[in-house]
N, C-alpha and C positions, 0 to 999 in steps of 0.2 A: 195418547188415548184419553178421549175425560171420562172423570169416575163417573158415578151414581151421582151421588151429591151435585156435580156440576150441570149435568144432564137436568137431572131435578130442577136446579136454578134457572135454566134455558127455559124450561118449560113454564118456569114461574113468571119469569118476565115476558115470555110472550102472550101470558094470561094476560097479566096485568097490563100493558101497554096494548092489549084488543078489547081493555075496557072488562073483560071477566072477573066475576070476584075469584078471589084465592081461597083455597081452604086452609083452616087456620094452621100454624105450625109451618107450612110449607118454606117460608121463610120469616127469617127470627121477626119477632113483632117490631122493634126500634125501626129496621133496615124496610121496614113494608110502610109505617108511620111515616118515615122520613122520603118513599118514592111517591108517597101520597102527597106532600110538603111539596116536592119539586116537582110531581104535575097540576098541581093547584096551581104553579106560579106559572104556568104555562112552558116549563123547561121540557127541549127536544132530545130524547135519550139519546137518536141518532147523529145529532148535530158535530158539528166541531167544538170543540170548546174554545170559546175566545178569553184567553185572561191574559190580559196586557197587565207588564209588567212595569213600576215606582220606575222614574226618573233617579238619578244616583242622588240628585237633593232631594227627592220625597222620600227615597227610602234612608236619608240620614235622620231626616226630619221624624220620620217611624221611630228609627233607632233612640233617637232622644228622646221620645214622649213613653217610649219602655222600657226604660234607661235600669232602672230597679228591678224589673223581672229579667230582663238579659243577665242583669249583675248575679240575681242570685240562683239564676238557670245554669250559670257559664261550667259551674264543679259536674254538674250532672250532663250536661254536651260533651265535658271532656272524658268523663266516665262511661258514657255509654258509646264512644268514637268508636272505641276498643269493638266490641263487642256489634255494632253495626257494619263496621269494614269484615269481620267475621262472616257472617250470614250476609253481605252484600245487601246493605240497609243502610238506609240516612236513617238519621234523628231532625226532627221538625220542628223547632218556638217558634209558634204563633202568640198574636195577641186576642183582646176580648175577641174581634171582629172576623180573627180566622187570616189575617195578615199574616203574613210566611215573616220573619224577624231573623232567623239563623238556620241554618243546615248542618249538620257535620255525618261524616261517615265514608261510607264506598265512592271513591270518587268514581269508579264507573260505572257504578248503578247512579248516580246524582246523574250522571248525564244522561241515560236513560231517561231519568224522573224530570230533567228540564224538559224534554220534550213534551211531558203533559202537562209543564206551567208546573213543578214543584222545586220554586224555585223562590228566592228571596224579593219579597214588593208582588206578589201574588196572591189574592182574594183566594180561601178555599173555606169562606163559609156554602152552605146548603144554597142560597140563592145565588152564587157564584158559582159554584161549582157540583151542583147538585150532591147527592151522596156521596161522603166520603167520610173518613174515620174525625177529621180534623174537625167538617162542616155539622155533623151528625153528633161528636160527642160536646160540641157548644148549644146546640136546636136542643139534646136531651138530657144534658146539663150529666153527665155522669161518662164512664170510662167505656170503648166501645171497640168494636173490629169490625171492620168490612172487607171481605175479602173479594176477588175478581169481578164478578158480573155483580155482587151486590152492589157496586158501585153505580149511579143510573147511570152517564154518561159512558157511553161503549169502551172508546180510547182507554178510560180510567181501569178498563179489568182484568190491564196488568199489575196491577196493585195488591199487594196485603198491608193493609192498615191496621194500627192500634193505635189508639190514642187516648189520653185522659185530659177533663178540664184542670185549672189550676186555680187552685178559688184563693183569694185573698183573706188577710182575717176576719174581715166584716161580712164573709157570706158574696162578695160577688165576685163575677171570673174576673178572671187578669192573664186566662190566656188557654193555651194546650198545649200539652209536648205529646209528640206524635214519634213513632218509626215503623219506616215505610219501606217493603222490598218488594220483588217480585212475586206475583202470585204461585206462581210453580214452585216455589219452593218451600221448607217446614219452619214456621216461624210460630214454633212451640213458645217459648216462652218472653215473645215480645211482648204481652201484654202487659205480664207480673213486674218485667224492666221499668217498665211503662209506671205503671203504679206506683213502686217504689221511689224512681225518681220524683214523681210528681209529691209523693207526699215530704219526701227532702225537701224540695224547694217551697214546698206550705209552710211547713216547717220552719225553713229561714225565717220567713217573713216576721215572725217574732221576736226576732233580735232587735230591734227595730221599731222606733216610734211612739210603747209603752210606757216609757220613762215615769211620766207621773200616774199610771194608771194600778190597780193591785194586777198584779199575775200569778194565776194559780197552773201549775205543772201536776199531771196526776196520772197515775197509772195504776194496775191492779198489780204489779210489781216494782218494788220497792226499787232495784238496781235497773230500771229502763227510764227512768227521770234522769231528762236532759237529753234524749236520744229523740229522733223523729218517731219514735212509735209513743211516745206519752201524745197525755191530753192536755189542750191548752187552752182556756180559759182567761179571758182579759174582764174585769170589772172596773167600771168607772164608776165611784163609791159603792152601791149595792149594785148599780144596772148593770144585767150582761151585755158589753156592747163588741165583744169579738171572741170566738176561738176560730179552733181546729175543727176538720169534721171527724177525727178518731176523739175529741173532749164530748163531740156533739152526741154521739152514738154512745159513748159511755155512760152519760147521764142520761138518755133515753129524750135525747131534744133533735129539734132538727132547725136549722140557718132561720126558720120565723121568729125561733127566740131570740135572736137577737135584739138588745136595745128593746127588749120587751120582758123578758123573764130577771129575776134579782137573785142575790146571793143566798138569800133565805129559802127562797124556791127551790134551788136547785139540791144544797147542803144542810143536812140536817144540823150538823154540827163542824166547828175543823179543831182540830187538835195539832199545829203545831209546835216543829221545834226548832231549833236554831238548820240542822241540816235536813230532816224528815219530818215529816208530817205524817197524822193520818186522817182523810176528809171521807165521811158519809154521806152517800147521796139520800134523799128523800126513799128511793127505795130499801133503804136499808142496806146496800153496798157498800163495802168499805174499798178506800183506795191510799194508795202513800201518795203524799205532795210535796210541794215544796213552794213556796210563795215568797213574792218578790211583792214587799207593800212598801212603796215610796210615800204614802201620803199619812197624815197623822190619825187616820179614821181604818183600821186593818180591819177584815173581815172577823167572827164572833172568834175568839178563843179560848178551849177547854179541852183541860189534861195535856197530856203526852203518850207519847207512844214506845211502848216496849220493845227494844231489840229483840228478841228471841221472836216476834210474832214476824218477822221479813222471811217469805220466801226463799227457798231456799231454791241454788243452782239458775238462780235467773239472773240476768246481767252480763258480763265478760267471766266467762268462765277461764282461770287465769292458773296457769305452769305454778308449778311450785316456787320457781325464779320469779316469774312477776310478781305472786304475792311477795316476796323480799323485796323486790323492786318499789311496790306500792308500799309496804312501811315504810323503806325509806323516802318514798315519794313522799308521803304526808307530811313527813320530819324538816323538809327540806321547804316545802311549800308553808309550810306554818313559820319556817322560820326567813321568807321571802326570798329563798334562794331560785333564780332561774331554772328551769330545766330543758334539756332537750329529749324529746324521745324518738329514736330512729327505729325504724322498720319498713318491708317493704310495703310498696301498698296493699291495701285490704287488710293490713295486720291489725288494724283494730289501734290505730295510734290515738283517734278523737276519741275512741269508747275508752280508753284506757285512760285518756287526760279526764274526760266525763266524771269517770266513777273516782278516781283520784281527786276529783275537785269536792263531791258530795262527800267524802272523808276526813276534810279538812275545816280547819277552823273558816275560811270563806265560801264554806257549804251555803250560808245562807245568799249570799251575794254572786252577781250575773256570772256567767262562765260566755265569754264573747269569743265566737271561733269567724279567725278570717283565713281563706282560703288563698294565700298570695299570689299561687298560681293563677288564678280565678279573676282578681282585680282588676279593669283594664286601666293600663298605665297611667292614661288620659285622666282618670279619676281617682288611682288609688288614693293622691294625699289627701284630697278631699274625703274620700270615706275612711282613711285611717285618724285624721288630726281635725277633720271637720272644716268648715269654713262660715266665714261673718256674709254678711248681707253683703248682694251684689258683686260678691267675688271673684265671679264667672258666669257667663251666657247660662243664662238657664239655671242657677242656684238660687235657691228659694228663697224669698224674701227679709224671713227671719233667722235666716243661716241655719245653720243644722250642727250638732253632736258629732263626734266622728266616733267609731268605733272603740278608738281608745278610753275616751271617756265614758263611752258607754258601759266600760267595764269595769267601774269607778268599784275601788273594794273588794272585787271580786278576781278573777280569770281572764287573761289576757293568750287565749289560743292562736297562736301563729305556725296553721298547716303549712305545707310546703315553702319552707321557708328556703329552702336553695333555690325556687324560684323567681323570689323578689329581686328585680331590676336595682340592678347597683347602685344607681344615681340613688334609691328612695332607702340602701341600706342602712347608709348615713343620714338622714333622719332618723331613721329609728334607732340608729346606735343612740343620738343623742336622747333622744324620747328617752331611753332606757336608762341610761345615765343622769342624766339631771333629774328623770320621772316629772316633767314639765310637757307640756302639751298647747303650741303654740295654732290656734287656723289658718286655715289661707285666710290670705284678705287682711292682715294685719292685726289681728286679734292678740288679744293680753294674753300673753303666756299661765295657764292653769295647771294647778298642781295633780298631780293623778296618781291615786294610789292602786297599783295594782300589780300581780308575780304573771311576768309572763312563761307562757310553757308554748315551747316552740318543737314541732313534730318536723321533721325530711324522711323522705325514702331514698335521698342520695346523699353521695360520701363527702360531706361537706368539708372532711380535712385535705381531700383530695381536690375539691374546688378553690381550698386555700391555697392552695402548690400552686395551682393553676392559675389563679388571679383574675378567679370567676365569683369570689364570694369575700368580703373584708374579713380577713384576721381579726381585729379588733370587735367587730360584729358576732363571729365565729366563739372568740372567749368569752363574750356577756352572756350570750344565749344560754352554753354550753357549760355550765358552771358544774354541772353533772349530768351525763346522761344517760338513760335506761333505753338499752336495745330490746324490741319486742321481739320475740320467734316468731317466722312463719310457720303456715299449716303446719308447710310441708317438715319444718322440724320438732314439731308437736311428737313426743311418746305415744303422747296420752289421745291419738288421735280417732280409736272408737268409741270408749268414755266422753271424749267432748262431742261428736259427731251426735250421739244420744244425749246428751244436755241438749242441746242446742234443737233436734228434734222435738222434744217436750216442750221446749218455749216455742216454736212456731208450730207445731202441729198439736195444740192442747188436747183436740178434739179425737186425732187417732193414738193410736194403740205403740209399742214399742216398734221399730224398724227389725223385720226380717234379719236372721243373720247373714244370708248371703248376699244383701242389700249393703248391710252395715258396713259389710268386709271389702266389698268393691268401692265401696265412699270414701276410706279408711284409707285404701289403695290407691287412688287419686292424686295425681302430684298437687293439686290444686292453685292453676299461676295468678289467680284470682286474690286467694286467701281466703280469708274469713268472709269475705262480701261478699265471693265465688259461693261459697262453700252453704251460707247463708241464702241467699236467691236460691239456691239450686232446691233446697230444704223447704222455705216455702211454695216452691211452682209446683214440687211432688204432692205437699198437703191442700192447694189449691185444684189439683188436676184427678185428686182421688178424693172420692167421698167417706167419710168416717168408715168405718167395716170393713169398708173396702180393702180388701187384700193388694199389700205393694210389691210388686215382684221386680227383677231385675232391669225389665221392661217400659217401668215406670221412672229409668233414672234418665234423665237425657245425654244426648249423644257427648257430649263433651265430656262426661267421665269415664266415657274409652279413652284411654291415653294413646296418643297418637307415636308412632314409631318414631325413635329419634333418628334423625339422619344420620348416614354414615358419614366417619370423618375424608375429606379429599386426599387424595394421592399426592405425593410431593415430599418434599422436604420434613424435618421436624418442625424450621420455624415457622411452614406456613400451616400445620397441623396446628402446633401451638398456638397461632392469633387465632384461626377457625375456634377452636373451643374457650379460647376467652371472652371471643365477642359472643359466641352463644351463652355462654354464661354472664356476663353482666346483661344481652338482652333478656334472658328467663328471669332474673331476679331485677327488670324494671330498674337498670341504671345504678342500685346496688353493689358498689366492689368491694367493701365489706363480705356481703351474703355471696356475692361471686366468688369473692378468694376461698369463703370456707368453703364453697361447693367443690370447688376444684382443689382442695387441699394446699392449698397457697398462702403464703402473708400478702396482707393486701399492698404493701407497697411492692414486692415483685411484680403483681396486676397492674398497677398503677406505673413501674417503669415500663416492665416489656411490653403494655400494650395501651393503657391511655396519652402518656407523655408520647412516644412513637407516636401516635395516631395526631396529636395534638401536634408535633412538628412537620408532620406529612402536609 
């Protein structure tokens, strides 16, 4: 049966495609601009859509020329895989042009979506493919949804779209990430996905390129520098010639300042200091910073800033054990000792290195996080050790920095480090060892100063047994390591629940207690990223005053009934609940064993060695 709302829309398109004006409101103003765009172009609603797809060498040829937005999209494909195979939804990288680059998600909703050309080497700009979230939010340069029939072309209103552009730091696109399912169904909180991802991978973009430039980090709290929610600002001497659009909005600028507005403009004064800073904007705002000045000309500086004035409750708000943890994390890190830090995902392992780096005597210098899972193989040594001229098809002229060096002095972040491919472990044992840093391409071996801190969500001493990860790798990393708790083993878990409220919903009022209590409740297999999303999409989806009732939480914090265990034997009762339990805790036999009251090497015999000789 269609509701109201669709019925409405039927009628809206038959106005508009008989030549009728609309009245205003009928449908959202973007979605009526953009049916105006593709009947200007003379595009037939009723047509077939013809989008011929890239030959397998032009869409390699695609792949290379977005070689860098693929790279730093890949953490966020794999992160939202999860959650689109959920709701029967791909995830979509395109480039500037609306070029399809990557898919991941429901494989049987993808095949569904090939059938309307949503597929890889396929055109879904606005003159391509008339409206649609991908083609729409590049034509209006901002974050957008199209749902069924607002799509013009008919075929297309099986679709629910959301998608954001991806701007690079100089203000122009470099691309869209989109997820896309079937229109019948509730795709609440695709968009907020949507967003959040996109501003991760803006975000990256900063790691990257600055080297000789000033970088200014700033936030209106003190413990969210270094995280993708600060502002970030690049100066080449006074000129501003790149940020973010969260630095751009903060100082009340918009992407025309660039390479047009100067340091003086913006900041009345900066005041920092070796690990915080605190910078004025012209309106008399004040913000904490942190600046990275390579060049011998740094922006004006005046005073220091008092610790007692930082915000309180904002940043990782941390167990009584992590703050132990974090002491001794600084002690160890000052004194250049490796560390690992294990958790499952979502546990907050990058926030945790973050705010452990801003503590530390190389507060003022880079914190470089690479993603190992994330790398593809074809290029990781190149972006970990860098390469000299001519090293490879397609490397740029004057060779390039690799990561490692990039983090000269500072932070050597190495996330999922149980998934770096064996061949490239031993490099980097020796990287680590010698702390020498040879390119491809035959380049002089450079000395490299930096502590690295290596994060896994799996049991790496168990990949040692296994003869999936080097021993000798395994003891450099691992000099000591600090296990994060999940959520789900949080105390403290309605006290944190309202922290964490208050920093994303500034704007409303404390959380309902019957709200608070069902949040609380929540196994959450997400973790803190779960748990985080979920918290923003509530204060996006309610207006200030607005009262939040039970109503307001989405459907994933009904906990889903566990299955009952199969009939049989003990020992096939016992594998059923071990494999459940390492798959709930994400490949974790650590967090599996203590779930099940187990030592983890009994895990580890009776059911991964087993499994491993099957």
């Amino acid at each position: 049966m269609n509701t109201a709302s669709e019925v409405a829309l039927a009628a809206a398109r038959e106005k508009f495609f008989s030549g009728l004006d609309l009245p205003e409101g009928l449908v959202p103003a973007p979605i009526l601009r953009s049916w105006q765009r593709c009947a200007e172009q003379g595009l037939d609603a009723g047509s077939t859509v013809l989008a011929e797809p890239m030959s397998a060498a032009e869409l390699r040829g695609l792949h290379e020329q977005n070689e860098t937005l693929r790279l730093l999209s890949r953490s966020e494909l794999v992160s939202l895989r999860m959650e689109a195979k959920l709701t029967d939804s791909v995830v979509i990288l395109t480039d500037a042009k609306g070029l399809v680059l990557d898919t991941a998600g429901s494989p049987e909703f993808a095949g569904r979506a090939a059938r309307v050309a949503l597929r890889p080497g396929v055109a879904w700009s606005e003159m391509s493919t008339g409206t649609n979230a991908i083609g729409t939010a590049l034509a209006e340069r901002r974050a957008i949804e199209v749902h069924g029939a607002e799509h013009f072309f008919e075929p297309h209103g099986i679709l629910h779209c959301a998608a954001s552009p991806i701007f690079d730091p100089y203000g122009k696109l470099a691309g869209v990430l989109d997820m896309s399912g079937h229109a019948s169904a509730e795709h609440t909180h695709a968009m907020g996905l949507v967003r959040l991802a996109v501003e991760q991978i803006e975000h990256r973009f900063f790691n990257r390129a600055f080297e000789e430039m000033t970088v200014v980090r700033f936030h209106r709290s003190a413990d969210l520098l270094g995280t993708a929610r600060e502002g970030v600002l690049v100066f080449d001497g006074e000129k501003l010639v790149a940020g973010n659009r969260r630095a751009l909005h903060l100082v009340g600028l918009d992407r025309k300042a660039l390479r047009k507005a100067t340091s003086e403009e913006i900041f009345a004064e900066a005041a920092l200091a070796v690990d915080n800073g605190v910078l004025r904007s012209r309106n008399g705002e004040r913000f904490f910073a942190a600046v990275t000045q390579p060049r011998a000309t740094p922006l004006r500086v005046t005073g220091t800033i008092s610790r007692d004035t930082r915000i309180r409750h904002d940043g990782p708000i941390l167990s009584p054990e992590a703050q132990a943890d974090l002491a001794k994390g600084i002690r160890l890190v000052n004194a250049e000792i490796p560390l690992l830090i294990a958790g499952e995902t979502g546990a907050g392992k990058e926030v945790f290195a973050r705010h452990l780096h801003a503590k530390t005597s190389r507060a003022g210098k880079p914190f470089i996080a690479i993603n190992c899972a994330a790398l593809p193989e074809s290029l990781i040594e190149a972006e970990l050790f860098g390469y000299e001229a001519g090293a490879f098809t397609g490397a740029k002229k004057s060779g390039a920095r690799g990561l490692v060096q990039q983090a000269e002095g500072g932070i050597l972040f190495l996330d999922e480090i149980g998934d770096m491919p064996l061949a490239l472990q031993s490099r980097l044992l020796r990287v680590l060892q010698d702390k020498e840093v040879a390119p491809l391409g035959g380049g002089t071996p450079q000395k490299a100063d930096f502590v690295p801190i290596a994060a896994t969500n799996r049991d790496l001493q168990a990949m040692v047994e296994a003869g999936t990860f080097r021993a000798d790798l395994y003891f450099r990393i691992a000099q000591y390591t600090i296990t994060l708790q999940s959520l789900a083993e949080r105390s403290d878990r309605p006290a944190l629940i309202e922290a964490l409220w208050s920093q994303v919903a500034q704007r409303h009022g404390k959380l309902p207690k019957p709200v608070l209590e069902q949040l609380a409740a929540y196994h959450w297999p997400g973790n803190f990223r779960e748990l985080v999303g979920c918290l923003r999409a509530m204060a996006a989806l309610n207006d200030p005053g607005e009262p939040i009732t039970a109503a307001s939480l989405p459907a994933m914090t009904e906990k889903p009934p566990e299955p009952s265990l199969p009939d049989g034997d003990i020992e096939n009762i016992t594998e059923v609940a071990m494999r459940r339990a390492i798959a709930r805790h994400n490949g974790n036999l650590s967090a599996a064993a203590r779930a099940l009251g187990v030592d983890r090497s009994t895990l580890y015999r009776r059911y991964v060695w087993k499994q491993a000789r099957a």
